[in-house]
C-alpha positions as a Markdown table, in Angstrom:
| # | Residue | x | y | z |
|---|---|---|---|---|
| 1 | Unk | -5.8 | 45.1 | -59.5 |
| 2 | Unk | -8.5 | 42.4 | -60.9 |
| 3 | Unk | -7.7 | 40.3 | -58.2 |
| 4 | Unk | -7.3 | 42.8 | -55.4 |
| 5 | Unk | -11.1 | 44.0 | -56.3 |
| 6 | Unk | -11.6 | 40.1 | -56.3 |
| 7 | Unk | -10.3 | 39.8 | -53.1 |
| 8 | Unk | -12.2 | 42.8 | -51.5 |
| 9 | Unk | -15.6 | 41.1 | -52.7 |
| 10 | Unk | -14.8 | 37.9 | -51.5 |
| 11 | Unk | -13.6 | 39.5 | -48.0 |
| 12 | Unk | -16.7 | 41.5 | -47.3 |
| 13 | Unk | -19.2 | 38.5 | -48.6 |
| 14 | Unk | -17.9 | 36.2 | -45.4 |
| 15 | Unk | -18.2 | 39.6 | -43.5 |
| 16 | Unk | -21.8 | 40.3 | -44.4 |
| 17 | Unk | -22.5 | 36.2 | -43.7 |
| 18 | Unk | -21.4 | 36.5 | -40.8 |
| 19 | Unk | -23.3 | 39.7 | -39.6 |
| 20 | Unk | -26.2 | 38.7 | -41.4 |
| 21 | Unk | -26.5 | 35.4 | -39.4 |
| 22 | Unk | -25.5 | 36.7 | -36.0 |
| 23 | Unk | -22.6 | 33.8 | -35.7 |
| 24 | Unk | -20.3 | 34.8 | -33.2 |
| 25 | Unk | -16.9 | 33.1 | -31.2 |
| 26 | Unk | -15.9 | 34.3 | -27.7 |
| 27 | Unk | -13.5 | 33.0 | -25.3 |
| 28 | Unk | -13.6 | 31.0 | -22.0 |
| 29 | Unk | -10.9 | 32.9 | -20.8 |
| 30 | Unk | -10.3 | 36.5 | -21.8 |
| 31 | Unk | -6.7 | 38.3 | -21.1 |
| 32 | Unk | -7.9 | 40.0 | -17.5 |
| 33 | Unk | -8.9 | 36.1 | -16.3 |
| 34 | Unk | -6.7 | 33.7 | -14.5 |
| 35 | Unk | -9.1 | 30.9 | -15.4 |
| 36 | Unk | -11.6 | 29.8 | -17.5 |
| 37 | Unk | -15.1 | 31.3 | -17.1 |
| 38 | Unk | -13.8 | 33.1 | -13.3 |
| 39 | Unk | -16.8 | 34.4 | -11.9 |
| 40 | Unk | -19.4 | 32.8 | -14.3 |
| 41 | Unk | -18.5 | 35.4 | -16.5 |
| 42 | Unk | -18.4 | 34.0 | -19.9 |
| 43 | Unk | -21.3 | 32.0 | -19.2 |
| 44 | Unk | -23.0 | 34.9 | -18.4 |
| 45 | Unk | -21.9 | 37.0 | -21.4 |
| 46 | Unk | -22.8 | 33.7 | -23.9 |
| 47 | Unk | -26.4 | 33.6 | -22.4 |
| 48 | Unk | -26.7 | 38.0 | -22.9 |
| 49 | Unk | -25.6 | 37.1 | -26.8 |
| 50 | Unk | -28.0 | 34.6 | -26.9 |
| 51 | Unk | -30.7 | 36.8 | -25.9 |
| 52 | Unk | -30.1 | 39.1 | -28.4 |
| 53 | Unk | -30.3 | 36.4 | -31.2 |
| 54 | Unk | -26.7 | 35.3 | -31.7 |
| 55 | Unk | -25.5 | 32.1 | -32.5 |
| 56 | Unk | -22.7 | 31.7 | -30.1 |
| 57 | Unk | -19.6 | 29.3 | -30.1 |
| 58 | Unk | -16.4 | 29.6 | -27.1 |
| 59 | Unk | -13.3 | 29.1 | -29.3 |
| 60 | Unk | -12.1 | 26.1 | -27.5 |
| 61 | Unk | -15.5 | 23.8 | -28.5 |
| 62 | Unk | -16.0 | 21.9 | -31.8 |
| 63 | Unk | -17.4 | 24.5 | -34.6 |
| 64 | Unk | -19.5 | 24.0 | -37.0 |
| 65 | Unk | -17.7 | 22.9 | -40.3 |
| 66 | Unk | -18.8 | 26.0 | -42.3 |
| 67 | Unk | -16.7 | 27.8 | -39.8 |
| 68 | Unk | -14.1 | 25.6 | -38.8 |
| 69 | Unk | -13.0 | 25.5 | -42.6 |
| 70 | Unk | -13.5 | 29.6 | -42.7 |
| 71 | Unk | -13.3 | 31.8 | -39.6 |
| 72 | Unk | -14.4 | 34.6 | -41.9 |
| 73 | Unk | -17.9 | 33.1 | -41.3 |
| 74 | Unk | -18.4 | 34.0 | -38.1 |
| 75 | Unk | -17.5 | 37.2 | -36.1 |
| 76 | Unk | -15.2 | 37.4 | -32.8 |
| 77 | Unk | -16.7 | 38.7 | -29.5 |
| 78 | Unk | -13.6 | 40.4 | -27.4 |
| 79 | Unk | -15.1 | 41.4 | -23.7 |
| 80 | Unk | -12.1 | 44.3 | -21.7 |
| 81 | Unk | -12.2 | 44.6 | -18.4 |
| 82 | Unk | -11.2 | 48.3 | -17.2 |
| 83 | Unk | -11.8 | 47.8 | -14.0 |
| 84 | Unk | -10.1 | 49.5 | -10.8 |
| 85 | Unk | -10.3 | 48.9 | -6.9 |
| 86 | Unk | -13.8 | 51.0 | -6.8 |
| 87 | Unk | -15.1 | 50.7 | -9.6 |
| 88 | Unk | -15.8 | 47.3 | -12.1 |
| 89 | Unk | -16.0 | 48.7 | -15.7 |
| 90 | Unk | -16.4 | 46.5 | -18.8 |
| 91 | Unk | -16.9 | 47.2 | -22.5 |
| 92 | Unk | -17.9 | 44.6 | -25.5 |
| 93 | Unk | -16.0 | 44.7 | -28.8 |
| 94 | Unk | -17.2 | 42.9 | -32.1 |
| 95 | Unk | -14.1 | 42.1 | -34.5 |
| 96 | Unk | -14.1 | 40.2 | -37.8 |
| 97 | Unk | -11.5 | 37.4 | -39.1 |
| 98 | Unk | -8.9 | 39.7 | -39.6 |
| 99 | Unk | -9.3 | 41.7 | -36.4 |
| 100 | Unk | -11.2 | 45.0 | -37.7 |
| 101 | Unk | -13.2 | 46.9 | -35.5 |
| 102 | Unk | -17.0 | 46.7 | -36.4 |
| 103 | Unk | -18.8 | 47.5 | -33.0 |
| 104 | Unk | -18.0 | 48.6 | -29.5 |
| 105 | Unk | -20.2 | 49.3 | -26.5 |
| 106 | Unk | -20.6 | 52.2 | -24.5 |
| 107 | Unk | -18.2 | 50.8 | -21.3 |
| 108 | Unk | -21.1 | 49.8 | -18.2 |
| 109 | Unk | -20.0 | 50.0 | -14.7 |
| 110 | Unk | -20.8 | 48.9 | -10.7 |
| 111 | Unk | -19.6 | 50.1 | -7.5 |
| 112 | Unk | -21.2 | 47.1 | -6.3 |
| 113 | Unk | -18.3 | 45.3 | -4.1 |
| 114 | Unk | -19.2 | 41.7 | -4.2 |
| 115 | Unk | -17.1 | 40.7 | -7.2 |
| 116 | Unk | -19.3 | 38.0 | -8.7 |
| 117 | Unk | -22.4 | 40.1 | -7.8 |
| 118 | Unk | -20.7 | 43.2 | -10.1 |
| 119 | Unk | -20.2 | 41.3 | -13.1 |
| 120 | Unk | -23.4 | 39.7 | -13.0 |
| 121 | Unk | -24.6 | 43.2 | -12.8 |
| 122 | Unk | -22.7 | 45.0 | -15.5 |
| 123 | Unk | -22.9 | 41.8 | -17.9 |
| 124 | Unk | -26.7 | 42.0 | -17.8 |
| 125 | Unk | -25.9 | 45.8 | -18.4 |
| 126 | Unk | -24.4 | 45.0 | -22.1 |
| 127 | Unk | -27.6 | 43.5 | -23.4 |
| 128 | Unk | -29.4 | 46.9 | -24.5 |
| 129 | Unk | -25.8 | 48.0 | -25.7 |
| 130 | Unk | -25.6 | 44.8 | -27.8 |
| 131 | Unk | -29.0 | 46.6 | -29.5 |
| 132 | Unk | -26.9 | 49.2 | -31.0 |
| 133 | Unk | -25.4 | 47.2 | -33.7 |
| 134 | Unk | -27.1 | 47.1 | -37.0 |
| 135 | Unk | -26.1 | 44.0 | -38.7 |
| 136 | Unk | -27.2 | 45.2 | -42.1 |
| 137 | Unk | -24.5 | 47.4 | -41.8 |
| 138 | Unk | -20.9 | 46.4 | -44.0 |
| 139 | Unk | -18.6 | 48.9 | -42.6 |
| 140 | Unk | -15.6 | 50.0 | -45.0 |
| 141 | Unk | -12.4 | 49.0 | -44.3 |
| 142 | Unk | -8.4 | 48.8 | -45.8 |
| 143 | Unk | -7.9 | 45.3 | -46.6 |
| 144 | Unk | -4.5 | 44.4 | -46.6 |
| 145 | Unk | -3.4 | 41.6 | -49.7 |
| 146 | Unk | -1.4 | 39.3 | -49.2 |
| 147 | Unk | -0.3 | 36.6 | -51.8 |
| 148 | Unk | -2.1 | 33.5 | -49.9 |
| 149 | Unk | -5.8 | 35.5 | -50.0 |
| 150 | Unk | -5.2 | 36.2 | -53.6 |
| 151 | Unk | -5.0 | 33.0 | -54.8 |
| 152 | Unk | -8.4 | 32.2 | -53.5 |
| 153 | Unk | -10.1 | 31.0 | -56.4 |
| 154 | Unk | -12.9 | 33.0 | -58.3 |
| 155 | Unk | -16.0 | 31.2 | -58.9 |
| 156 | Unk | -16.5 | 30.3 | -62.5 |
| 157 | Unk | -19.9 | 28.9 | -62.0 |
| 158 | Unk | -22.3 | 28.5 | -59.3 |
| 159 | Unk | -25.9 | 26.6 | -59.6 |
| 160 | Unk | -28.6 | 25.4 | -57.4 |
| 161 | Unk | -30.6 | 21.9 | -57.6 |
| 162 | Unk | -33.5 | 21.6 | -55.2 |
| 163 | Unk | -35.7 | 19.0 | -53.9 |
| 164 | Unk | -32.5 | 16.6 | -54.0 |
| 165 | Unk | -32.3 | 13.6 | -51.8 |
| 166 | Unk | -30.1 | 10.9 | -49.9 |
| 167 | Unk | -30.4 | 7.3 | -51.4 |
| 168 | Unk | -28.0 | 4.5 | -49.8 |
| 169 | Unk | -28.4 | 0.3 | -50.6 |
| 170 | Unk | -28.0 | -1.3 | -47.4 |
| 171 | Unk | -24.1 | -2.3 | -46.7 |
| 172 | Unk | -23.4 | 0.2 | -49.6 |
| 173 | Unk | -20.2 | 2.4 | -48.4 |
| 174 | Unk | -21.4 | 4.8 | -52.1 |
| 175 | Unk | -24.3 | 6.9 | -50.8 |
| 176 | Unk | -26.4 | 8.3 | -54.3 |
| 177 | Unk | -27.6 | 12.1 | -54.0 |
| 178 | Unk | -30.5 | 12.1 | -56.5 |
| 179 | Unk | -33.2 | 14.7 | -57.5 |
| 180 | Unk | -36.9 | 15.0 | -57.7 |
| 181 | Unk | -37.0 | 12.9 | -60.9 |
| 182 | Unk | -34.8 | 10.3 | -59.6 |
| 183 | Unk | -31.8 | 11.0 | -61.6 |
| 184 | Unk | -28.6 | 10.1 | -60.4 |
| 185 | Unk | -26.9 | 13.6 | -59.6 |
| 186 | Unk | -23.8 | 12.7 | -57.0 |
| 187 | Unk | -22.0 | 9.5 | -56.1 |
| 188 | Unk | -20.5 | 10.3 | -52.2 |
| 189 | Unk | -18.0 | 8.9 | -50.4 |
| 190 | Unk | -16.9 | 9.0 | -46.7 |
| 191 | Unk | -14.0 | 11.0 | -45.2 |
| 192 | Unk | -13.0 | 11.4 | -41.6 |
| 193 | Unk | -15.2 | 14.6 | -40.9 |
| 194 | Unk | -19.0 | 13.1 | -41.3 |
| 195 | Unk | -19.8 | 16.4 | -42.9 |
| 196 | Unk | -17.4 | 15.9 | -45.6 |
| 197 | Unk | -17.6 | 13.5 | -48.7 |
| 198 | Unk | -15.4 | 12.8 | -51.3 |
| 199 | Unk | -18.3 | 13.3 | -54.6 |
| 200 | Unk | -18.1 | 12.0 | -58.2 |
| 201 | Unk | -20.0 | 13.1 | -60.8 |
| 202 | Unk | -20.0 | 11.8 | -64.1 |
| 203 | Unk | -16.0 | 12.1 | -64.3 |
| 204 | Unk | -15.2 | 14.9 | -61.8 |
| 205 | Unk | -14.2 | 14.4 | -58.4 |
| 206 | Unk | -14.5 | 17.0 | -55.7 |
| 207 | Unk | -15.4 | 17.4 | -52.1 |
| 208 | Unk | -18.9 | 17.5 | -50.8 |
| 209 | Unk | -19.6 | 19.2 | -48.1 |
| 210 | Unk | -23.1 | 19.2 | -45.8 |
| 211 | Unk | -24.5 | 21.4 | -43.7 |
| 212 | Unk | -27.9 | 21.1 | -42.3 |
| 213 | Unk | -30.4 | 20.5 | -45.3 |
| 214 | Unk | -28.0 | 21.9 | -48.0 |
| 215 | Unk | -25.0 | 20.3 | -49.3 |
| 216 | Unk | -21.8 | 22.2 | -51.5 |
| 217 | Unk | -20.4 | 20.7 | -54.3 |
| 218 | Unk | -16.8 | 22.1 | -55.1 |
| 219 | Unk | -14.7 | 20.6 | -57.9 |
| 220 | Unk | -12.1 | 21.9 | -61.0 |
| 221 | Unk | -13.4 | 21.9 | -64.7 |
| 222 | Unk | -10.4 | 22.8 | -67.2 |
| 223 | Unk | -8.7 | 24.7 | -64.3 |
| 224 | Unk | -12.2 | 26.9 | -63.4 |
| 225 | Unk | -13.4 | 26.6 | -59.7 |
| 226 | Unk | -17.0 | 25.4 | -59.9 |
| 227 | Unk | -19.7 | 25.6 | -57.3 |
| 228 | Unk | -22.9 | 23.5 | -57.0 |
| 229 | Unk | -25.6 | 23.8 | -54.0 |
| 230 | Unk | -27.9 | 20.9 | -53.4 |
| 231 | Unk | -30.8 | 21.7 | -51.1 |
| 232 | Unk | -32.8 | 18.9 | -49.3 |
């Protein structure tokens, strides 16, 4: 039951992340498309999402490594087309990683018959819809356990250096991360992914990982999953 609760509280933190930051994956070719982006449309529907302050990906481009690692960080935008011979009706769904319902427009419609001039018309008509969802907002929800999720490891202990900084000899493969005082904090070394580094510290070893002006520090001490967040 300890790590069911665990489980719940680690599910609905990525949820409120990624509501809270707006981060949202659609596709370049939904189920009612022979091809990708027919009629402009998921162009069209990335720019509306845009507009209203989203951060938006199409699932077949390179992610961001926060997300690529954990699609729990980001939200899944799932567009249906109901429309018939007179009529072109679409509606917008917004899912999280495991599929839930957390929004759904009103469905917008056209009698317009020029195809590509309808779905311009009814995409631009999803924008004040889009308004409708408060982001603040953690719906409840059954979350379903499975053996893989509750083995995600608890965090044992979480801390926060600030004012760090980069430091790297010419030639040097070992870049230093050191702090305001210029103490030695991280020894980092390349991997494949130039977001990820293998980090030493002191005698741990674990795996670095940067984002932007913040990096993640994630190792093992005596079988406890530590956390440490080093902002540049």
């Amino acid at each position: 039951m300890k790590n069911f609760s665990i489980l719940v509280l680690v599910f609905l933190s990525f949820t409120s992340f990624a509501q809270q930051n707006k981060v949202i994956i659609i596709s370049n070719k939904y189920e009612f498309q022979k091809e990708k982006n027919t009629y402009n449309i998921n162009t069209m529907l990335k720019a509306i999402l845009i507009s209203n302050s989203y951060q938006v990906f199409f699932d077949d481009e390179e992610l961001p490594v926060e997300i690529a690692q954990n699609k729990c960080n980001a939200l899944t935008g799932v567009l249906i087309d109901n429309s018939n011979l007179l009529v072109r009706k679409i509606k917008f769904q917004i899912r999280d990683c495991q599929n839930n319902l957390l929004f759904e427009t009103a469905e917008v419609k056209t009698r317009e018959k020029d195809i590509q001039n309808a779905y311009i018309e009814i995409i631009k008509m999803l924008s004040p819809e889009l308004k409708k969802y408060d982001t603040t907002i953690i719906q409840e929800k059954e979350v379903i356990a499975t053996s893989e999720l509750v083995d995600t490891p608890k965090v044992s202990e979480f801390k926060t250096y600030l004012n760090c900084r980069f430091e790297q000899s010419l030639g040097d493969p070992v870049t230093e991360v050191r702090d305001s005082n210029d103490n030695l904090l991280l020894l980092l070394q390349k991997t494949k992914n130039s977001n990820v580094f293998i980090a030493i510290k002191e005698n741990i070893t674990g795996i670095f990982t940067k984002t932007g002006n913040k990096g993640v520090f994630e190792y093992y001490l005596n079988y406890e999953y530590m956390v440490e967040e080093y902002l540049f």
